[in-house]
N, C-alpha and C positions, 0 to 999 in steps of 0.2 A: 814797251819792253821794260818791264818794271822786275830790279833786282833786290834783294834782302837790304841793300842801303840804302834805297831810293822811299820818298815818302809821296806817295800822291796826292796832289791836292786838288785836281780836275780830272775827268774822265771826259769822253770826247765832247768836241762842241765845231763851230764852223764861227769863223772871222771872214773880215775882209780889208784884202792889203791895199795900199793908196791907187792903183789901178784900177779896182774894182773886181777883184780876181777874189773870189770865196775858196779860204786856205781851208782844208781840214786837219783839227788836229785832233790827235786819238788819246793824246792825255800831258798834261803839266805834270814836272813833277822836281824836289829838291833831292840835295843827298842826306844823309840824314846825321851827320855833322860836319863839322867846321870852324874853320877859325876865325868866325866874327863877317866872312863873308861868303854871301848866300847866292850859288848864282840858278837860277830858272830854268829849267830844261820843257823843250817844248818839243814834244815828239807828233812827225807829222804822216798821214799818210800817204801823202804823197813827195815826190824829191821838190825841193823848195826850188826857185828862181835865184838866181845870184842876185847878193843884197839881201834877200828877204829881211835876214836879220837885225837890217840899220832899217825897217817899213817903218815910217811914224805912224801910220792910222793903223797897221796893226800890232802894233806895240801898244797902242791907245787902245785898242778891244783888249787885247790881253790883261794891262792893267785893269781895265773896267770889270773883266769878267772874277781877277782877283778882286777886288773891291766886295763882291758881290759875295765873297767867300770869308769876307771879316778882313780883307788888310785894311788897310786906311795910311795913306800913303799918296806921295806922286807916282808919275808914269814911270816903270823900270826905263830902262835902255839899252842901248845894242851892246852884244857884249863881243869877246873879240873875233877878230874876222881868223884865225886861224884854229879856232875852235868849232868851229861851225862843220855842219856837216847835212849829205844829201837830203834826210831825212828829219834833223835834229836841228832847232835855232837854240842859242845857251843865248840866255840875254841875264843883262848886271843889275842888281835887287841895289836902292838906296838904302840904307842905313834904317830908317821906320819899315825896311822887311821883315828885318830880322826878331821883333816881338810876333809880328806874325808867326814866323817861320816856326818860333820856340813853343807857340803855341799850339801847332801840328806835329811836334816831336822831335824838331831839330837840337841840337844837342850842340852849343858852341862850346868850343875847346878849350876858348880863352878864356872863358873864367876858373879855368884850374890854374891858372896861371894868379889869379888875381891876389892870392895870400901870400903871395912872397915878395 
């Protein structure tokens, strides 16, 4: 579900979380600004397992499959458990996201800040 501020950076693909359980997901995607923090949204087609969102092995595909799209970077990480949702995992982008990020169209806020 992809709206007028969202920028996609994947369309579907298939993972697999520390179980062995093949997640499908129907597409990545960021917002399309912010303030210096970039967080992931991973939209799924199916309702995820409680936890999914803290999986290391697939948090590990995910990064991997960013990698593969130009970030260069560590593994993101689970982002917070009250943001989470049936469908939707938000995982939290390190710091070397966000050249990535800028370079698909994100738009950080904080540098209008930066001349004063």
């Amino acid at each position: 579900m992809t709206q007028d501020t969202d920028i996609q950076l994947s369309g579907p693909l298939k993972a697999t979380d520390g179980s062995g359980r093949t997640i499908d997901i129907k597409s990545i995607r960021i917002f399309d600004e912010g303030y210096g923090v970039v967080e992931l949204y991973v939209d799924l087609k199916a309702p995820a397992p409680d936890g999914l969102h803290r999986d290391k092995k697939l948090i590990a595909e995910i990064s991997a499959h960013l990698r593969t799209l130009g970030y260069k970077g560590p593994d993101l990480s689970a982002g917070d458990p009250v943001i989470q949702e049936k469908r939707l995992i938000v995982l939290d982008t390190p710091d070397e996201f966000l050249p990535f990020a800028m370079g698909k169209g994100f738009k950080d806020l904080t540098s209008e800040f930066d001349d004063e």
